[in-house]
N, C-alpha and C positions, 0 to 999 in steps of 0.2 A: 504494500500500500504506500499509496506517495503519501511524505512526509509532510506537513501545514505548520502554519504559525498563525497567532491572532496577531493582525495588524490593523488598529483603529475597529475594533469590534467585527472584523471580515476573516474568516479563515482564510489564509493565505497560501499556496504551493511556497515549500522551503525554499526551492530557487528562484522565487522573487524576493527572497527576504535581504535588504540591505539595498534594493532595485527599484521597489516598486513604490518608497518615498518621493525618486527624483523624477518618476513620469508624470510632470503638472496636467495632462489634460484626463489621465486616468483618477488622478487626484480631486480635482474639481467636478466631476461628476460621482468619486465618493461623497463629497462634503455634499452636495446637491440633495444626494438621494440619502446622505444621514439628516438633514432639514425635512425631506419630505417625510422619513420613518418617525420625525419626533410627532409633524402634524397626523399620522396613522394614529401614535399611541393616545394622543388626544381626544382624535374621533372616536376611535373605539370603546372610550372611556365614556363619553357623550352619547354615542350610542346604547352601549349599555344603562344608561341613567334614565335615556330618553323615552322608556318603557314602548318604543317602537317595534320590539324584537329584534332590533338590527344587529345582531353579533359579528364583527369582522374582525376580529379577531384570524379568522383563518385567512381571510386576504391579506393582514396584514405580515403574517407567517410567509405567504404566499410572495408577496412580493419581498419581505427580507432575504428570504432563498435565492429569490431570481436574481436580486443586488450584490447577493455573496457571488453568483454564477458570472453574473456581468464584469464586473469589477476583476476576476480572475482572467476571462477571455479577453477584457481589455488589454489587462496587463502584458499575458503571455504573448498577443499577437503584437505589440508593440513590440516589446523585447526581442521576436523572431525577428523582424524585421528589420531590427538597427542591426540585431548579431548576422544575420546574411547580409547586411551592407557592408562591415567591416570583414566578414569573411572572405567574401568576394573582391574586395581591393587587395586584404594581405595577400588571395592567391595569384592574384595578377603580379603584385610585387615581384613577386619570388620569380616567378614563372617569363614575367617578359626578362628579366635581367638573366634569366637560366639560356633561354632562348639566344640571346644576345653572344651570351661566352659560348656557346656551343660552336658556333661561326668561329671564335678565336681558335679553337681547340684544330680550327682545319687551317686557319691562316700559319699557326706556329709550324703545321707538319707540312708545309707547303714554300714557305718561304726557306726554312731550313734547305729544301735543293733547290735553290736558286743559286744557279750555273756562276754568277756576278760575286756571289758570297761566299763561295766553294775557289774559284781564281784567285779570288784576295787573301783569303787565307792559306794557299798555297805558297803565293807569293809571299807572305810573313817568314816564309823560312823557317815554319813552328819548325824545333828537332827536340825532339821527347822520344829513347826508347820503348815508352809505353804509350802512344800517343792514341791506340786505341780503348773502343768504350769499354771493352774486354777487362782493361787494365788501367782504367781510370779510377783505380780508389789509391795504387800505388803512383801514379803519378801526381793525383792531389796531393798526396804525402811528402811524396819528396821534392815539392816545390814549394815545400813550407817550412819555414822554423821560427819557432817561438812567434806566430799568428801572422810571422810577414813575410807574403811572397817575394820568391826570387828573381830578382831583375835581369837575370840569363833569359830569358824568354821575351823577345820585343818584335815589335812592328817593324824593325829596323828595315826587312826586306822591302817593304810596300812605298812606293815611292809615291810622292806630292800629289799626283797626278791619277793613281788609281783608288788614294784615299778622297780625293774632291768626286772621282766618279761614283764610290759608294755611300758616300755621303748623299749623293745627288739620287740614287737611287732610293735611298732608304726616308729620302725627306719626299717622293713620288710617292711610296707606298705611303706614306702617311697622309699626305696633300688626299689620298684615297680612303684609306683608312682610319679615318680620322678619328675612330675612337682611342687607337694610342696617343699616348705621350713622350714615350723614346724609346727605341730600337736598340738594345747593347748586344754588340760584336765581343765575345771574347776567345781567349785558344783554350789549350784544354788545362792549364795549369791555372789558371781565373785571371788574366791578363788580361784588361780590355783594350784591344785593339783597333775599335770603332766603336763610334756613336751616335744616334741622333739630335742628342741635345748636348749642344757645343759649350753649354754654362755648366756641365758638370765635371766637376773635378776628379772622379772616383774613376781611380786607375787600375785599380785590381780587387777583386771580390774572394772572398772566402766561404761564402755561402754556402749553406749544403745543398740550394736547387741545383749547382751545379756538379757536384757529383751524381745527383740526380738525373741529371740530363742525360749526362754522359753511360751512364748503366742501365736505366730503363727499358724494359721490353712494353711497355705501352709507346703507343703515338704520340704522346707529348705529354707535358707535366705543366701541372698547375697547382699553384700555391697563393694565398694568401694571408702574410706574418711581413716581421721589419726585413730587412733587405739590405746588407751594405750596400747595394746596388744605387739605392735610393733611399741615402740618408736621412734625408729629411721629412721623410714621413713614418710614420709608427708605423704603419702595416701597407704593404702596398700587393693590389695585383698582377702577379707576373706569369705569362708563358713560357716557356723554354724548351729546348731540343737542343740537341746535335746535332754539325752539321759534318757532314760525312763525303769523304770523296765523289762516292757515286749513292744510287739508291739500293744498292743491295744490303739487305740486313746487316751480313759482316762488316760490310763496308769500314775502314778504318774514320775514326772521329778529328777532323782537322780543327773541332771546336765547338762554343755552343753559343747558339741563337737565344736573345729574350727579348719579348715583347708585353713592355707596361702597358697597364689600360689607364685609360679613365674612368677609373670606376665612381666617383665623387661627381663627375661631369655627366656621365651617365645615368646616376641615381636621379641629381635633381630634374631631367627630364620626364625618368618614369614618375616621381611622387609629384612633378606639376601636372600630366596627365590625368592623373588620378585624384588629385584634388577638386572639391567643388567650391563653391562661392560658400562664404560662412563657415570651412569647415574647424570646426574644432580638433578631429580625428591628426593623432602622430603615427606616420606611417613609418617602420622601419625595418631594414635589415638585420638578421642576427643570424650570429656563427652558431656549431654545433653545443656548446655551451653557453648560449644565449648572451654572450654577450655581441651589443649593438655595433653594426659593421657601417652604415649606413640608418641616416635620418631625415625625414621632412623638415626638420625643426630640430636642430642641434642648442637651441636653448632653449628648449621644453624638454627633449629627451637627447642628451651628448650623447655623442660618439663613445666607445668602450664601458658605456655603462651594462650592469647586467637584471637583466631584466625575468622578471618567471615567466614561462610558456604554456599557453595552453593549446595545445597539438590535439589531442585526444580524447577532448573537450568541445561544445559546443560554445561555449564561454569561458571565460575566468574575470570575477573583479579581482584586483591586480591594485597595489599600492605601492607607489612611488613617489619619492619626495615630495611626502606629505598629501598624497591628493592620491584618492579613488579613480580607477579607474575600471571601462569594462572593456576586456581584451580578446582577440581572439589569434591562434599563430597557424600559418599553414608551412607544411611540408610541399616540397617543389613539386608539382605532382612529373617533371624530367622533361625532355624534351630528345625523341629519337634514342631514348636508350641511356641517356645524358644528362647526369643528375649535379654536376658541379662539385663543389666543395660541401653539400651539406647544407645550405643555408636552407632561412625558414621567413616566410614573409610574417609579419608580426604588426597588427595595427592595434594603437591605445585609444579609446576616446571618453574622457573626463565623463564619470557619474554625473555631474551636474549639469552638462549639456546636452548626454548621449542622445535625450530624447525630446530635444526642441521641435515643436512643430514646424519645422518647413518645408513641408511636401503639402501638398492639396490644395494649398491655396489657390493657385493660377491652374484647377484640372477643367473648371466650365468652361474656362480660356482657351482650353487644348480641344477639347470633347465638345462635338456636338451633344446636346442636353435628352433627343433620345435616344443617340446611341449609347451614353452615360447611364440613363434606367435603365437598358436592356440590358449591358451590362452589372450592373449593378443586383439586377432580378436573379440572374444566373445562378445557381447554387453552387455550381462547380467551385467556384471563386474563392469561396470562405468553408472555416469548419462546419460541421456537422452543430457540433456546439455551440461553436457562434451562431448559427444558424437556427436555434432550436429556440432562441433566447426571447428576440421579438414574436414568435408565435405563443410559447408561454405569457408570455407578459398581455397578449392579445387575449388569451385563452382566460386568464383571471380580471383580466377589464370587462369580457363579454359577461361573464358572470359577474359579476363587482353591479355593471350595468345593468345585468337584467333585477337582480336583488336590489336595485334604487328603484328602476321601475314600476314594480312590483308594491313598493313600499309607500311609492306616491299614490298608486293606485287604489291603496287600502286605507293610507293615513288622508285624514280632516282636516288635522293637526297645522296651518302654517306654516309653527315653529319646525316640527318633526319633519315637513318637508325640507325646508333651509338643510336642517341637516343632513339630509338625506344627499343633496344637491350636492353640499359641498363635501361630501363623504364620496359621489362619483367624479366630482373633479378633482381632489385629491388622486383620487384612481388613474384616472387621464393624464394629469401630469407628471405622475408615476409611468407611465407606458410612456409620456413625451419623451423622457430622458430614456428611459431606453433606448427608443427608435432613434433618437437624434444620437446618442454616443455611438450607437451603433454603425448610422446611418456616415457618421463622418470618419470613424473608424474605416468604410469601405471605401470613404472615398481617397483615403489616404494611404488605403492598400493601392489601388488603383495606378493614383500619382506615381504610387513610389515601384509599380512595373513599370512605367512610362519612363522613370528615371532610370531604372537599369536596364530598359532595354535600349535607352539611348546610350547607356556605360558601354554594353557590352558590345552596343556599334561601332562605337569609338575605340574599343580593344581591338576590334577586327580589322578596321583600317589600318591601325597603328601598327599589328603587327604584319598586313602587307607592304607596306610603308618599309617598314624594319627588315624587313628580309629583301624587298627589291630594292634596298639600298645596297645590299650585301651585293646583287648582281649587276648592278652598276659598276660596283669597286673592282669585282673578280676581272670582266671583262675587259677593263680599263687593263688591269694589270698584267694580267697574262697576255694581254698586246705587248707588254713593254717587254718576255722574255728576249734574252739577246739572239738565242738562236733561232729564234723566228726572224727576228729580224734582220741577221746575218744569211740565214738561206733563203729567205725572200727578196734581199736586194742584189742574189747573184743573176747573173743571164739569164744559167740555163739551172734546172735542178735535176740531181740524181736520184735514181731511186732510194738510196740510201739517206739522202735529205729528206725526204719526204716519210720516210720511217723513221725518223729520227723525230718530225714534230709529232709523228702519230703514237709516237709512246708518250712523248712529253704529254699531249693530249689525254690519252687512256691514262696517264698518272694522274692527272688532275683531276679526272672525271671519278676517279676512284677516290678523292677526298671531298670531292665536293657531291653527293648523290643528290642535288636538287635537278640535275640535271638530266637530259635523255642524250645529249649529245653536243660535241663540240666539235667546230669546225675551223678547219682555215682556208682562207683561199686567195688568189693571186690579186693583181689589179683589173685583171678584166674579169673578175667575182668568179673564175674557176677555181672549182673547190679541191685543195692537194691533198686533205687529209683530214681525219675524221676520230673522233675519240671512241665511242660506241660501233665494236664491229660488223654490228649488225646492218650498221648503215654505210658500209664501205661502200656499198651498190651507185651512193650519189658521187665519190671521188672521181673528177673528172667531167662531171655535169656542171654549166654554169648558171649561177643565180640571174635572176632579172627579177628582180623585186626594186621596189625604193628607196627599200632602210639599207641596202647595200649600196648603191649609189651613196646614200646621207652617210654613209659609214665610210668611203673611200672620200669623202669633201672634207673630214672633221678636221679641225685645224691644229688642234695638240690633244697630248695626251690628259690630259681634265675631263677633255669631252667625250661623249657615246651617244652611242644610238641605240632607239627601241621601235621593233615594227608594229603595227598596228596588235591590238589581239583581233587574230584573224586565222581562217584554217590553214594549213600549211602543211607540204608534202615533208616537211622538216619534222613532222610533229603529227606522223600518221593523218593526214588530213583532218586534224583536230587543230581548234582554235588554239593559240597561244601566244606568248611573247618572247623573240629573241632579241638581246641585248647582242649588241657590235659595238666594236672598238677597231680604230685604225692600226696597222703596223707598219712602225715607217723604218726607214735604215737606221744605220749605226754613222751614220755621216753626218758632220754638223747642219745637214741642209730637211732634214728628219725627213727624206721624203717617201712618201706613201708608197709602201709597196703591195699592201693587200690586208685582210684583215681578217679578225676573229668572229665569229657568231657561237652564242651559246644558249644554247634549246631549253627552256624552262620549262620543267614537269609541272605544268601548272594545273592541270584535274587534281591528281593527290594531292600538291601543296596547298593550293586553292582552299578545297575543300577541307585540309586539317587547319589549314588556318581559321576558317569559319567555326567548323567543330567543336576548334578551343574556345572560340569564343560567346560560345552558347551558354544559356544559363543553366547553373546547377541548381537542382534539390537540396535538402542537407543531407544526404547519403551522398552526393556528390556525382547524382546521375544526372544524366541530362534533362530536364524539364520536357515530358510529354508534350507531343506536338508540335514544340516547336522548332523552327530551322530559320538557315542565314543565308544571306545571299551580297553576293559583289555583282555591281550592274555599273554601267556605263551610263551617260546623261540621256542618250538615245534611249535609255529603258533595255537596251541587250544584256542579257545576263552572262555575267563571264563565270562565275561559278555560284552554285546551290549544293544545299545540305537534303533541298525537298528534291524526292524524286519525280516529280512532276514536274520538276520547272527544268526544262532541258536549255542546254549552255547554247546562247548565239538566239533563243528566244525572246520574245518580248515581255519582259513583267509589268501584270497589269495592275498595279496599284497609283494612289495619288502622285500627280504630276507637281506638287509642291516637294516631294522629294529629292526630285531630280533635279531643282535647281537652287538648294545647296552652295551655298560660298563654300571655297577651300577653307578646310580645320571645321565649317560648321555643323550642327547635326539640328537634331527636331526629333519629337515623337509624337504619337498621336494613337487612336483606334481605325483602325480600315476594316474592309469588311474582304477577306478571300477565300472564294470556295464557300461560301454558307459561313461565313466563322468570322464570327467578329476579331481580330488581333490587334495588342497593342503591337507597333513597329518602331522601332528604336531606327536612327540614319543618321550617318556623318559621311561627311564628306571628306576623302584624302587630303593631307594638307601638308607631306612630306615628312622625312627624318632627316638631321641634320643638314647636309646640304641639299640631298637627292628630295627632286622636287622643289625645292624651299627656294637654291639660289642656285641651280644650275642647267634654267633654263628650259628641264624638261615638262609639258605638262602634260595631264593625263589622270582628271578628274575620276575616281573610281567610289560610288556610292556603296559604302557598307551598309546591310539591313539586316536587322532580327527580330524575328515573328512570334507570339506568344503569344496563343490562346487563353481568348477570354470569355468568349459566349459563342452561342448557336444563332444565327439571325432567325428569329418568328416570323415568318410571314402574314400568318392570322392574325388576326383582329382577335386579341383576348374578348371573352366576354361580360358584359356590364357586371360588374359587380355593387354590391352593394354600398350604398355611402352610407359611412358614420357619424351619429348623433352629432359629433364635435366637429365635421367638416360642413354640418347645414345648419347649424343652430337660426328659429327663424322667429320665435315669438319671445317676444319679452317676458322675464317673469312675473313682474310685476302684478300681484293677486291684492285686489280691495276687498274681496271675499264680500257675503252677502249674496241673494236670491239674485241678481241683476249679473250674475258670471255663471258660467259651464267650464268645467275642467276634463279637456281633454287631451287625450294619451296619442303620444303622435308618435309617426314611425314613417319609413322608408321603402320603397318597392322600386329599387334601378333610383334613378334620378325624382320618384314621383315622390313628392309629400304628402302625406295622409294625416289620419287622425280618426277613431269612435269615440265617441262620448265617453266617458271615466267611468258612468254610471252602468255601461253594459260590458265593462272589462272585468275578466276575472284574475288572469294574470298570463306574463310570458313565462316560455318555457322551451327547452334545447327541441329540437324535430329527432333525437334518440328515441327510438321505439315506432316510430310508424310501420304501419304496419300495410302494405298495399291492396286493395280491394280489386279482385277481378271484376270486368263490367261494370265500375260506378263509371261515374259522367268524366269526363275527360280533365276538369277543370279539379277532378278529386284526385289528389296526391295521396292518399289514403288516409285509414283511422288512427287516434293515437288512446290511451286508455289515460283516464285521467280522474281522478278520486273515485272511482266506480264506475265511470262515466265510459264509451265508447264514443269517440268526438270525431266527426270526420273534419280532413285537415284540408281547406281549397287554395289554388294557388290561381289568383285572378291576373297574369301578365299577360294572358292575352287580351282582357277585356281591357288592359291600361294599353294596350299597342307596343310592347316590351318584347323582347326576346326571348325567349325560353331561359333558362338558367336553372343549372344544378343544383339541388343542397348542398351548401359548402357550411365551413367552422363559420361564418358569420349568419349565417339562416337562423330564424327566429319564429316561434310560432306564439300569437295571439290570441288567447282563446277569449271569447266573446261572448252572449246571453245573444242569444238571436231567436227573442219570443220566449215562445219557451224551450226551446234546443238552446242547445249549443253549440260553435263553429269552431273552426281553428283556424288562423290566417296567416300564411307563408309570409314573411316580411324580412328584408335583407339590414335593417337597422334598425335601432330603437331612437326615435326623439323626448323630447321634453311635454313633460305633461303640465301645461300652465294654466291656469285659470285667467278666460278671457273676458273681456267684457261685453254683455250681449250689443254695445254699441258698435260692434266691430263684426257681427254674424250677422252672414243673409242665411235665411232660410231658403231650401231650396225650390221652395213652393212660388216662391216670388222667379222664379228665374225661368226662364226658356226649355226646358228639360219635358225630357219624355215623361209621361205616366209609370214609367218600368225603374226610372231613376235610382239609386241606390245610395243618393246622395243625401246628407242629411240637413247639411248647410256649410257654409265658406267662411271660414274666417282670416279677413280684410287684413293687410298689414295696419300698424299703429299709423297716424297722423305723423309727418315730417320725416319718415322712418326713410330709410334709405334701401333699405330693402322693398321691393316690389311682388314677393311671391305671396300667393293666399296659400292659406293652409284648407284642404278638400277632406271634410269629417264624413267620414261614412256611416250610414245606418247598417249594422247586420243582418236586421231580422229580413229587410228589403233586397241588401244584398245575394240571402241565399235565395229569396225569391226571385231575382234577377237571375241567376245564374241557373236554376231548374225549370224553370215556367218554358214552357212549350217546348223544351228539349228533349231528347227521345235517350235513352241510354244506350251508350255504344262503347263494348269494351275498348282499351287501351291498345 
């Protein structure tokens, strides 16, 4: 059994306790409906006194239950709702910055044989007996004494001339790559030999990444801790490998490769992403022992502070200098296999803010108002529980209500009516606050899928953004290897040359697997060689497209090209996008000799990009129903999650989507397929420079769909209106011989009313019982103090539509002569004493002989209201209703 606490007189669930103080809107409709419980215990004390019989005592039972029930579903659904907002950012945290390194993990194992960094280091003239990785823990050794390396080992070989060139190269990859910060060349004894950044002093490392390097049988090594490398920061991120004569595993090691990130540069990107207007919320990174690697707010929560986690936990409040917090941490859920260092995305957001209202406010602004009800009607949408709560509360009004009715009908009394009155408005305003906490409750669920399904748009852009910057970079750069460039600026080429770029090629292709295929080809777009064998078939066929053209015009190496997404025999006559880069000589005049293209697997990448970016459940499954889509301004879809929506088709949703400013999004409800959906949309608006400032554009609309309701096409049927939405006669009673008090009630929109003095009382339609062969207008009989009462249901004689007994049907039983009747009625009204100066009798009026009308009463003088109120006769009406009709079964 779940644990409770009494908080403020309510049993509480334990896991709100310490929570459910700082939610002010669940708060203010406790204090509301502890106001209204004091006026309960008043009335019932009043009733009791008032020798009425009026005991409510069990209503007021009644509704304290539902306020204990309320008050809890408030809570809990509030609390899910902030805990999946912060859930859903820490996992994005983790997750795009995993994404990110993952990329690195292929640049370290790639630039390591780079033909340019393998020459140079040759030329250093390293000489180390053990200079392979075999024997690289004996030659760290003996290149050390007492922590200071040996200065027998220099650059001395590398002349002026090939250190400005690898300079010049290594500040190209960056100029690309621009998430590093510096590039370090050392040999295999920790010498540093080259650099990228020329302010740094640090000539030799002792480090253990580089034993590391040099020993490892994984693809490269990654660390993050201090660094002589990089003095001056406490812990930095680095890459590293070996660089080795040739690519064979034996290969002897002539040195080792590292490449810093910018991980601090990097961070404040993803946590301004991920931030919204007003947020309170500290988003951070934490190492495998939670201490903080990365912060939104390094003076709310510093750097290497440590922090508790809650991983396997739905929540945790969480206390930190001085101040409550509610916390939630996630585990990277990897990316390709590829789970990093261990890190954990981890967001904090202050108890005292967590649960400020700002979502709902601006939804009628978003929502059409009936696509809002209809959503809103939905049951799917919310708990069972929650769901259960305004019909209870409906269900003890109905009854609350019928027991005033009833009491006005029997009392003489004035006074005992007043009470009675104000004992069913109390009831009424007890069900107000229901309906309205409730009511705003949904609509703040609502808001708040409109807001994550715009988050989860803006993830999906972001992270194709983030990865077709990656193929910007590659393209760029493997144009710049030297042996392309050297065998492309010859005359003629040999077979041998041409096997020569087709391995470089398949070596690439083998660290980079986003790909289907790489190619190269001449200046007249003849293609010499190819990475994937399977497509050696096109070696020697020439392109005529126009991004190879625009790829042979580029003017240096900064710039690329990208062809349309378009089908392409490059890409099994499937649509896609290939990136080109120019390859020019090795001659100061750089000129174009032919160029690269590289095939983007874009159906699988596409689509897990989308996938990730879909919304979770808290089991961490994907939210039924729904799916993501990347489309173009034209409405073509370049990839989906839905399998109906086929790539290179038109999606037919709102045209305000698609025109989107870059970075901007929107959401709303659309209606696809029968289905109401909130749609979340942002528009691409680049990563670093790709897109931003280089020129390229190539507007791609991210969407994500999330069911929310079933579109009705029916016309529901009239239901019955309640006492409190027609209120139409004044109370005001002077009592005396010169007033009639009658009992009024509701049929569809019609006002009615009998006389008080032929009422006997209302009562639920539980128990009828059906008559084969009565008249058509008979609903059947009900049994009532002895009595066998047949029950009629007059809509057709009002000109109404048929309509079912439902939980608001009401049966009035009536003296009609000497019978008795029963009468279907969909609402109870106010039974006032009017003044005869306000009744026509029906005999004065235009009406048939058959009439069943008893008389009208007039609204009041000045009244603003204009409806009469239509007082029926019984004993006429059943004679109305049987007089010359024949009986004909059902």
């Amino acid at each position: 059994m779940e644990q409770t606490f009494v908080y403020k007189d309510v049993r509480i669930p334990k896991k709100l306790e310490g929570i459910i103080n700082h939610m002010g809107s669940v708060e203010s409709y406790r204090e509301e409906l502890h106001n209204l419980g004091n006026q309960w215990d008043l009335l019932t004390i009043l009733g009791q006194m008032s020798g009425t019989g009026t005991d409510m005592s069990g209503t007021r039972e009644g509704f304290a239950k539902l306020t204990s029930e309320l008050l809890v579903q408030l809570a809990l659904e509030t609390l899910k709702k902030t805990v999946q907002d912060i859930g859903a950012r820490a996992q994005v945290a983790v997750d795009i910055v995993i994404r990110n390194l993952f990329e690195r993990t292929a640049d370290i194992g790639f630039l390591a044989t780079d033909d340019d960094i393998r020459d140079f280091l040759k030329s250093c003239s390293v000489q180390s007996e053990a200079a392979g990785a075999s024997q690289g823990q004996e030659v760290f050794e003996a290149n050390t004494h007492d922590g200071v390396f040996s200065d027998t080992v220099s650059s001395a070989g590398a002349d002026h001339a090939s250190r400005m060139s690898l300079l010049k190269r290594f500040q190209e990859y960056v100029a690309k790559y621009s998430v590093y910060f510096n590039i370090i060349l050392l040999n295999n004894q920790g010498r540093v030999l080259m650099q990228l950044d020329q302010s740094s002093h640090v000539s030799s490392s002792k480090d253990p990444l580089l034993l590391e390097a040099l020993t490892t049988t994984a693809d490269y090594v990654e660390v993050y801790q201090h660094s002589d490398l990089v003095p001056g920061q406490d812990r930095s991120l680095i890459y590293a490998y070996r660089v080795s004569e040739n690519n064979d595993k034996d290969s002897q090691s002539l040195g080792v490769l590292c490449l810093c990130f910018r991980l601090e540069n990097e961070m404040e990107g993803i946590f301004a992403n991920l931030r919204g207007e007003n947020d309170w919320s500290v988003m951070t990174i934490l190492d495998k022992a939670g201490e903080v690697i990365a912060s939104s707010d390094v003076y709310h929560i510093p750097l290497g502070a440590r922090l508790p986690m809650a991983v396997n936990e739905d929540f945790r409040v969480v206390h930190f200098a001085g101040r409550s917090y509610l916390a939630k941490t996630c585990a990277t859920k990897g990316y390709q296999g590829f789970s990093g260092l261990g890190w954990f995305g981890h967001v904090m957001l202050p108890l005292a803010h967590a649960f400020e209202q700002t979502r709902g406010r601006d939804l009628r602004s978003r929502v059409d108002e009936d696509i809002l009800r209809a959503v809103l009607d939905d049951p799917r949408l919310f708990s069972e529980a929650l769901r259960s709560i305004p019909l209870q509360a409906e269900r003890i009004q109905r009854e609350l209500e019928r027991t005033v009715w009833n009491g006005n009908v029997r009392e003489t009394d004035s006074r005992s009516k007043v009470l009675l009155w104000n004992i069913s408005d109390a009831g009424g305003r007890t069900k107000q606050v229901f309906e309205q906490s409730i009511n705003n409750l949904h609509e703040t669920v609502v808001s708040a899928i409109l807001d994550d399904v715009e988050f989860q748009a803006a993830l999906s852009v972001d992270i194709m953004d983030r990865n077709l910057y990656e193929r910007a970079n590659d393209c760029r750069w493997w144009a710049l290897t030297s042996a392309f460039r050297r065998i492309l600026a010859q005359p003629t080429m040999s077979d041998a040359d041409t096997r020569t770029i087709a391995e470089i090629l398949g070596y690439i292709n083998g660290l980079y697997t986003v790909y289907t295929n790489l190619f190269v080809y001449d200046r007249q777009g003849r293609i010499l060689a190819v990475s994937n064998p399977s497509e050696v078939h096109i070696v020697g066929t020439t392109i005529n497209a126009d991004w190879m053209r625009r790829t042979l015009a580029l003017g240096n190496s900064q710039q690329y090209s990208v062809s349309s997404f378009e089908k392409t025999r490059f890409y099994a006559n499937r649509p896609t996008y290939i990136y080109g880069a120019v390859i020019t000589s090795l001659s100061p005049m750089d000129e174009a000799v032919g160029g690269i293209g590289i095939v983007f697997d874009s159906e699988p990448q596409f689509a897990s990009m989308l996938q990730d970016s879909l919304p979770r459940d808290e089991r961490g499954a994907v939210v039924q129903g729904c799916f993501g889509v990347f489309a173009d301004r034209n409405r073509t879809i370049i990839s989906s999650t839905h399998a109906g929506l086929v790539v290179g088709s038109s999606l037919p949703v709102d045209e305000a989507l698609f025109s989107l400013k870059p970075g901007e999004g929107r959401a709303s409800i659309t209606i696809y397929q029968d289905h109401y959906y909130a749609v979340g949309a942002r528009c691409s608006s680049g990563y670093r420079e790709y897109k931003a400032k280089d020129g390229y554009i190539n507007d791609v609309i991210g969407m994500v769909f999330v069911p929310l309701a079933s579109v009705v096409t029916e016309k529901s049927e009239v239901r019955g209106v309640s006492r409190r939405n027609a209120i139409q006669v004044s109370r005001t009673r002077t009592g005396g011989n010169d007033c009639i008090e009658v009992a009024s009630f509701f049929i569809g929109d019609r006002w009615l009313g009998i006389n008080a003095d032929h009422v006997l009382e209302t009562i639920n339609p539980e128990g009828i019982t059906v008559i084969p062969g009565a008249h058509r207008f008979v609903v059947g009989k009900i049994f009532y103090q002895g009595d066998s009462i047949p029950v009629v249901d007059i809509r057709r004689e009002l000109r109404l539509p048929p309509k079912e007994i439902d939980m608001e049907t009401q049966i009035i039983l009536a003296k009609a002569g000497t019978s008795k009747v029963g009468l279907l009625v969909d609402g109870l009204g106010e039974i006032p004493e009017v003044c005869m100066d306000r009744v026509e009798k029906a005999n004065g009026m235009l009406d048939s002989q058959e009439s069943y009308v008893e008389c009208v009463v007039k609204p009041e003088t000045n009244s603003k209201d204009v409806n009469m109120l239509v007082v029926l006769d019984p004993e006429r009406l059943v004679r109305h209703l049987v007089k010359g009709k024949e009986k004909k079964p059902e």
